[in-house]
C-alpha positions in Angstrom: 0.0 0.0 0.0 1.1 3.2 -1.0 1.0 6.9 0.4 1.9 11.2 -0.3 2.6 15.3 1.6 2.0 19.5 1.3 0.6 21.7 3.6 -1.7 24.1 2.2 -2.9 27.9 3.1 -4.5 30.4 1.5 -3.2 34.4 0.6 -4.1 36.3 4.0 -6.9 38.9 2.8 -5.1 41.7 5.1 -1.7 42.6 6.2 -0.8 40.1 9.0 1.5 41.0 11.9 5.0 40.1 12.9 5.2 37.5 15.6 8.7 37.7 17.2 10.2 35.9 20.0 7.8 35.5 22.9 4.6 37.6 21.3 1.3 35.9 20.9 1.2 34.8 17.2 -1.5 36.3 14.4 -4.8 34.0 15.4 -6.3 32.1 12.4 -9.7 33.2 10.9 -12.4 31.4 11.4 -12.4 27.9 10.1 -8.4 27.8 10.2 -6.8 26.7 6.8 -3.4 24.3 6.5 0.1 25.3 6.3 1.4 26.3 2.8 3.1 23.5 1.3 6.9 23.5 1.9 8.1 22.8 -1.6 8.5 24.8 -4.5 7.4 28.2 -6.0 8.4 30.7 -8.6 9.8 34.2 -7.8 7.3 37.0 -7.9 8.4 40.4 -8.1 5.6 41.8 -6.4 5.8 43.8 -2.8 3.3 42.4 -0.4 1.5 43.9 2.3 2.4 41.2 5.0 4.1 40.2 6.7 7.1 42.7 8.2 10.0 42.5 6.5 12.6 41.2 8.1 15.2 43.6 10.2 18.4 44.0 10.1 20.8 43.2 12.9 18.7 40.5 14.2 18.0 36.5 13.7 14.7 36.0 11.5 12.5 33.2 11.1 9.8 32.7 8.6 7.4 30.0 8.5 4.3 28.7 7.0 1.3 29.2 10.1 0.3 25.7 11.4 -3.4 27.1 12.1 -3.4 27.4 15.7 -1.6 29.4 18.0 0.0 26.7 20.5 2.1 25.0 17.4 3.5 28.3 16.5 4.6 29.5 19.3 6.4 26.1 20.2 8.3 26.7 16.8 9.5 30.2 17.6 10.2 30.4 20.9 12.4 27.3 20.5 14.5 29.7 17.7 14.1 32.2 20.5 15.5 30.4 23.3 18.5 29.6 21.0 19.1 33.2 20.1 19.2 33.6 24.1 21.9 31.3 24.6 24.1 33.2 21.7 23.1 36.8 22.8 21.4 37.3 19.7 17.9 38.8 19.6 15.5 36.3 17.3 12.1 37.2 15.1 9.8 34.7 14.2 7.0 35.0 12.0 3.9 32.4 11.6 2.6 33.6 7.8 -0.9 32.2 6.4 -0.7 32.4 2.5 1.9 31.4 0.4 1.5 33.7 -2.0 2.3 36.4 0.2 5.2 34.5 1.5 7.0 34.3 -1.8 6.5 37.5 -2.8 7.7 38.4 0.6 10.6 36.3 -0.3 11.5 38.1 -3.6 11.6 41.4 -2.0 13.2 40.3 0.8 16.1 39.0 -1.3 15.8 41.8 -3.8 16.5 44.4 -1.1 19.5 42.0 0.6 17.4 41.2 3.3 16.2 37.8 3.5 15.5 35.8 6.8 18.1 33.7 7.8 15.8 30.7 8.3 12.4 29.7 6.0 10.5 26.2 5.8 8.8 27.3 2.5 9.5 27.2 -1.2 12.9 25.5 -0.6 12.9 23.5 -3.7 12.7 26.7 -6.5 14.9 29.1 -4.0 17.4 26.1 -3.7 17.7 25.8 -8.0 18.5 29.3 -8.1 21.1 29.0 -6.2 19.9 31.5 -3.2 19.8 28.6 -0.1 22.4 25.7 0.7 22.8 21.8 0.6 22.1 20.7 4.1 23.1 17.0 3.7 26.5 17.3 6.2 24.2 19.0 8.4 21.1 16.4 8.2 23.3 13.4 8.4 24.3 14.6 12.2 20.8 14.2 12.7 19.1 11.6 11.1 19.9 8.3 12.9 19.0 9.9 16.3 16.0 9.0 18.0 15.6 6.0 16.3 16.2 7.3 13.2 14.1 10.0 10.9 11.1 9.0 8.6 12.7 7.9 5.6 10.2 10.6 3.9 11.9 12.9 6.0 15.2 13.1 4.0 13.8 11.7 1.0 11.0 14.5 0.4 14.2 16.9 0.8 16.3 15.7 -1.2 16.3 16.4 -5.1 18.0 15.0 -8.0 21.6 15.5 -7.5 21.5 14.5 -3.9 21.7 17.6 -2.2 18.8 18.2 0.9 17.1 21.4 0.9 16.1 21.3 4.0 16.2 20.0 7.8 13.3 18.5 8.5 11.4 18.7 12.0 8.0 16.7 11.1 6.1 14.9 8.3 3.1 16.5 7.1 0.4 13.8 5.8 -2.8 14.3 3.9 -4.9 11.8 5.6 -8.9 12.1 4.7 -10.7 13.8 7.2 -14.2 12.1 7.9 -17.1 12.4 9.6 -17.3 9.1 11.5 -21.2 10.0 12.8 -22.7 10.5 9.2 -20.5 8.2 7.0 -20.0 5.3 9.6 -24.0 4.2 9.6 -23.5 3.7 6.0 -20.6 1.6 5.9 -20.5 0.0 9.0 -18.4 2.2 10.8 -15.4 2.9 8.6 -14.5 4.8 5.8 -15.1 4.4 2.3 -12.9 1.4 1.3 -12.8 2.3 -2.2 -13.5 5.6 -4.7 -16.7 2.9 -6.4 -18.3 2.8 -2.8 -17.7 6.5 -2.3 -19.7 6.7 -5.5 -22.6 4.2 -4.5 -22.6 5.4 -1.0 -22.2 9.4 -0.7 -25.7 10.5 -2.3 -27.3 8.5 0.5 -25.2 10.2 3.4 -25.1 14.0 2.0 -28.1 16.3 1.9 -26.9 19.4 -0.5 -26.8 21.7 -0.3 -26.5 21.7 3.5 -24.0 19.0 3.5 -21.8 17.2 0.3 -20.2 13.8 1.0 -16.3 15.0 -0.7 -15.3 18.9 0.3 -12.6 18.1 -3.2 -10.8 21.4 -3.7 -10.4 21.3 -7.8 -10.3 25.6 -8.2 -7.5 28.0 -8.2 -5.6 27.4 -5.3 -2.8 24.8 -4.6 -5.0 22.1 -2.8 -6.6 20.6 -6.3 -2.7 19.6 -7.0 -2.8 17.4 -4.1 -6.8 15.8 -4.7 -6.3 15.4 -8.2 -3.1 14.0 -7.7 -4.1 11.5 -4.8 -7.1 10.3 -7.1 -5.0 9.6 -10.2 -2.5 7.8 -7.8 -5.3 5.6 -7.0 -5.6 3.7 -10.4 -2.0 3.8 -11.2 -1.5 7.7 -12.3 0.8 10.1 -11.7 1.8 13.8 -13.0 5.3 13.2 -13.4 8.1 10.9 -15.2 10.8 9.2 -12.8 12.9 11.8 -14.1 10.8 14.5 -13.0 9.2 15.3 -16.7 5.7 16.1 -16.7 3.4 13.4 -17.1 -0.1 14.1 -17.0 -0.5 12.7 -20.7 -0.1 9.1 -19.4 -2.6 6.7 -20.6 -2.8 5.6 -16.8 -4.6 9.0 -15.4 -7.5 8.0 -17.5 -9.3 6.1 -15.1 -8.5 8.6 -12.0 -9.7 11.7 -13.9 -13.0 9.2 -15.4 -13.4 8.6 -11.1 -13.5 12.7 -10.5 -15.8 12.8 -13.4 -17.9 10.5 -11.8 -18.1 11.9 -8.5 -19.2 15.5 -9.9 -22.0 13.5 -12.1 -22.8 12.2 -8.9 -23.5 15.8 -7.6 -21.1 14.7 -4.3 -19.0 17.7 -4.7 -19.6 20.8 -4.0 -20.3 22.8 -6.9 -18.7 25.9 -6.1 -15.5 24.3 -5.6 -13.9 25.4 -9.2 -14.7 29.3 -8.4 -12.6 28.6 -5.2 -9.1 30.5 -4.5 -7.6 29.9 -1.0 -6.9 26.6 0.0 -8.6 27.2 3.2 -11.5 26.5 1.1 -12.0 22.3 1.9 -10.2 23.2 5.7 -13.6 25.6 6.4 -16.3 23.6 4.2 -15.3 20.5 6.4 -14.8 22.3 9.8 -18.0 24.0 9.3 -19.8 21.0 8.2 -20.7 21.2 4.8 -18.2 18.7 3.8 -18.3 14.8 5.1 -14.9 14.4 3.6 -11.8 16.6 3.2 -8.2 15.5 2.1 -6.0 17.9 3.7 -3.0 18.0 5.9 -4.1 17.5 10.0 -4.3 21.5 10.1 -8.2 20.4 9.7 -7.4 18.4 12.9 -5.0 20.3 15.0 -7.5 23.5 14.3 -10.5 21.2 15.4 -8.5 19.8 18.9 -7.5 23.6 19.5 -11.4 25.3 18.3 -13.8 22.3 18.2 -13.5 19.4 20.1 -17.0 18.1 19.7 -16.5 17.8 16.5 -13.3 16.8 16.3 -14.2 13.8 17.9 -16.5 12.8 15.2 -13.2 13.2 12.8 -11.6 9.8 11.6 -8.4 9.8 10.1 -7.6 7.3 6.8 -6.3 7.0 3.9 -8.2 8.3 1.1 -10.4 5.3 -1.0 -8.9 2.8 -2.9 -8.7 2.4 -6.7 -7.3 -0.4 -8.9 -4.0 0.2 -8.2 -4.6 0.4 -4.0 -5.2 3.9 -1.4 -2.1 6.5 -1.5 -1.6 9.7 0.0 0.8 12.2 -0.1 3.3 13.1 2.2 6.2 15.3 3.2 8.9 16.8 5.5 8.3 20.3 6.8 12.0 21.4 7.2 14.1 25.3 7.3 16.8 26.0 4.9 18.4 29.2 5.4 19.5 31.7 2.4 22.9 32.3 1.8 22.8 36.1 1.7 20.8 36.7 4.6 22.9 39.1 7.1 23.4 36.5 9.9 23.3 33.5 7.5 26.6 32.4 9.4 24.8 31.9 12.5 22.0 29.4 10.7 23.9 26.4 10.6 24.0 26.5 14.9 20.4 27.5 15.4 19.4 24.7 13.1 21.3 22.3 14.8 19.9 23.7 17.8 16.3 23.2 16.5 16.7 19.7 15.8 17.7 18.3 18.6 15.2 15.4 19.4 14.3 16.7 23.2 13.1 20.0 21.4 11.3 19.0 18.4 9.8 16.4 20.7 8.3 19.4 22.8 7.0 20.9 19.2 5.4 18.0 18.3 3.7 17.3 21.6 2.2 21.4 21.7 -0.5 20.4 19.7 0.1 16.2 19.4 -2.0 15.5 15.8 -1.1 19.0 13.9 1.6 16.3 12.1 3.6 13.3 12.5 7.1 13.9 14.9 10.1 13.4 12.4 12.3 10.9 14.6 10.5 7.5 14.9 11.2 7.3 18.6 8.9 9.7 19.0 5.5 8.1 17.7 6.0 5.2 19.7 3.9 6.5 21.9 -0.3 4.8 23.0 -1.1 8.6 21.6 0.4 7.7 18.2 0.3 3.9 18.1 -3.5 2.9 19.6 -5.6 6.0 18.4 -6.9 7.1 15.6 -3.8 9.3 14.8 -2.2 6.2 13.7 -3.7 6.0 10.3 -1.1 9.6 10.1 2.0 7.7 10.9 0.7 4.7 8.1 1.0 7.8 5.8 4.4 8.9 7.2 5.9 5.5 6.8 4.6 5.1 3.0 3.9 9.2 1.6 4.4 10.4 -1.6 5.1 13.6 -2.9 3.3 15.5 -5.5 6.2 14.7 -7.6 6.7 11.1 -7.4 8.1 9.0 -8.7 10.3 11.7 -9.1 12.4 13.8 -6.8 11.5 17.3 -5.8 11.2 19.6 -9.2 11.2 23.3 -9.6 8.3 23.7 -12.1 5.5 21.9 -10.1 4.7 25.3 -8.1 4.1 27.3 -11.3 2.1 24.3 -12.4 -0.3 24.5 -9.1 -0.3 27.8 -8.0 0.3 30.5 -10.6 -1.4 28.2 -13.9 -3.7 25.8 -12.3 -3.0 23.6 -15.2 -4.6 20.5 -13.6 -7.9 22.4 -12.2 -8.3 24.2 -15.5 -7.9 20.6 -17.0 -10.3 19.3 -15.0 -12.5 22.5 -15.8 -12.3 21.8 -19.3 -13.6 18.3 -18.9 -16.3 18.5 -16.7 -17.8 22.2 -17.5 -16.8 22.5 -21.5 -17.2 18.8 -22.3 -13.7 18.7 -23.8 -12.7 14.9 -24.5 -10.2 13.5 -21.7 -7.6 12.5 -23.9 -7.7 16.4 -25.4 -7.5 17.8 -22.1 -4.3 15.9 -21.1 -3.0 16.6 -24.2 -3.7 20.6 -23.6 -2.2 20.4 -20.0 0.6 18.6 -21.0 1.5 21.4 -23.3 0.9 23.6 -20.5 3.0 21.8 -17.9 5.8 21.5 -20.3 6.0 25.3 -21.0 6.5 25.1 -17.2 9.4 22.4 -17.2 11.3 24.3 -20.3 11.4 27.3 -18.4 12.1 26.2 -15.1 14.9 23.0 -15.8 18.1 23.5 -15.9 20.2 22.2 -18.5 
């Protein structure tokens, strides 16, 4: 059995604050959304509103929110309590919305002023040549507590071997599900495969107050990851083993036939293509208009922190089988730092700092369920082996990423987040009636445009 990881998050609608060492972190809006995925984005020129940039003379840390406050905090103050011990003052900042975050970046490193330390968009700031190989650094690391999630290097590491990041948890898209309304249907589980979805969902829904699948397949970088976890279900994929775009294969056929199928079905929302924030499927689930979301655990660390009632009608599993068996993506959340940040000598330590297992073993434990605890030792636990966060370490063991088979590639972010190719494919298909097969074609074209200008020779 197979398995895949991102975080997701949507563009803040107003400037957020700063959260520096031992302030109270920006709260999230109502219905929370996941972390922006820590992989791979093209530069954007633009200024953003949020958040601060960073200052000069002092240690900063960016990272992608976790969606609740404790999580956050845990994260930065550990940064903070490093800085103490070094006499240098540190600044952390919890951002919701990735694109704000990389155009944050680009200005950041357009005016010589990037944060030392940042968990997101490693993979495109790494091929241009802006943030370093942390392999020497990970290896110190990575047999300790029993060892690190394989995922947890692999996930990191790209084509030539370098590791782009040091990684302090694995983030798993596990279906979300609501065990009250979906159980008396099936027994008490979850949908064992995508054809009993099918059969099943119009006789547990009642739309438009409720849809059976929240499937985010609009403008924002969530569709990547449903799309991608469908197609993975009967043997598809969106990329070549040598990271080539591959959404042409004959093999996606039957996942994109199974989407099809479940909007003929009416089990999807229908406003999910005029969606673009990926808090989108976080606040249709958490709200209860969705039965089903497939989303990192922000869903579930929101509901432990904001809604415990019904948080405890959540179940966690992998998403529905298909032909080829039930995958789901997962990844490492880790911090590179850029080279030309002003204190970038100083990373190296406070990374090394921040990954000692007694300190990300306090992270992981602030809010235990926001995502799986990168050293192995530290899921041994009743919490993580007899509950239902299990099903989240089955996803740690076996996750994909977006990318697989392939390694981390630079051109997948402009692919999900700035083209949409595979929700405008999907678009095309289900609202113009466009042939399957001519849809691949047109978003293979379209994802190749990517890969020629984002590939190195």
């Amino acid at each position: 059995m197979g398995l895949a990881i991102a975080a997701c998050a949507p563009p803040p609608t107003s400037p957020q604050p700063a959260t520096s060492a031992g302030a109270q972190p920006t709260s999230p809006p109502a219905g929370g959304a996941p972390a922006p995925a820590p992989t791979t984005a093209p530069a954007v020129a633009a200024t953003p509103a949020a958040p601060a940039a960073a200052t000069s003379g002092v240690f900063n840390v960016w990272f992608s929110a976790n969606w609740n406050d404790i999580t956050d905090k845990a994260v930065g103050d550990t940064f903070a309590e490093w800085g103490k011990q070094h006499g240098l003052k540190v600044e952390w900042q919890s951002i919701p919305g990735s694109p704000q975050q990389l155009a944050k970046e680009s200005a950041a490193l357009a005016a010589g002023q990037p944060p030392e330390l940042n968990n997101a968009n490693r993979t495109y700031w790494f091929s241009q040549g802006e943030m370093a190989d942390l392999k020497e650094l990970v290896d110190k690391f990575k047999d300790l507590a029993g060892g690190m999630y394989e995922i947890g290097i692999s996930s990191n590491k790209v084509a030539s071997g370098a590791v782009i990041g040091a990684p302090y948890a694995i983030d798993v898209w596990p279906a979300h599900w609501r065990m009250d309304l979906i159980g008396p249907a099936t027994g008490g589980r979850f949908f064992d495969t995508y054809e009993e979805l099918i059969q099943l969902g119009p006789k547990v829904q009642q739309p438009p107050r409720t849809y059976t699948y929240a499937m985010a397949l609009g403008h924002e970088g969530d569709h990547m990851n449903n799309i991608a976890t469908a197609l993975w279900a009967y043997g598809g994929r969106v990329a070549t083993e040598q990271g080539v775009p591959g959404i042409q294969n004959a093999a996606n056929k039957p996942g994109i036939e199974t989407i099809v199928n479940m909007w003929k079905a009416k089990l999807i929302p229908p406003d999910t293509f005029a969606q673009t924030v990926t808090s989108w499927n976080n606040e249709t689930y958490q709200k209860g208009r969705g039965l089903i979301a497939v989303n990192p655990a922000t869903i579930m660390g929101w509901l432990l922190v904001n809604d415990t009632e019904l948080g405890d009608k959540t179940g966690l599993s992998l998403p529905p089988k298909g032909s080829a068996g039930a995958f789901a993506e997962g990844a490492s959340i880790a911090f590179n730092y850029y080279k030309k940040a002003p204190l970038a000598s100083q990373a190296p330590s406070a990374l090394e700092f921040f990954m000692q297992p007694e300190n990300l073993e306090r992270i992981s434990k602030s809010v235990e369920g926001r995502f799986v605890p990168v050293y192995r030792d530290h899921a041994k636990t009743e919490f993580w082996q007899t509950s239902k966060f299990a099903e989240m370490k089955k996803i740690a063991e076996f996750g994909r990423i977006r990318e697989w088979p392939s390694a981390p590639v630079a051109w997948l972010a402009d692919v999900q987040d700035a083209r949409y190719v595979l929700s405008d494919m999907m678009q095309k298909i289900i609202n113009d009636n466009m042939q399957i097969e001519e849809a691949q074609a047109w978003a293979q074209t379209q994802m190749m445009d990517s890969y020629n200008k984002l590939t190195k020779a």
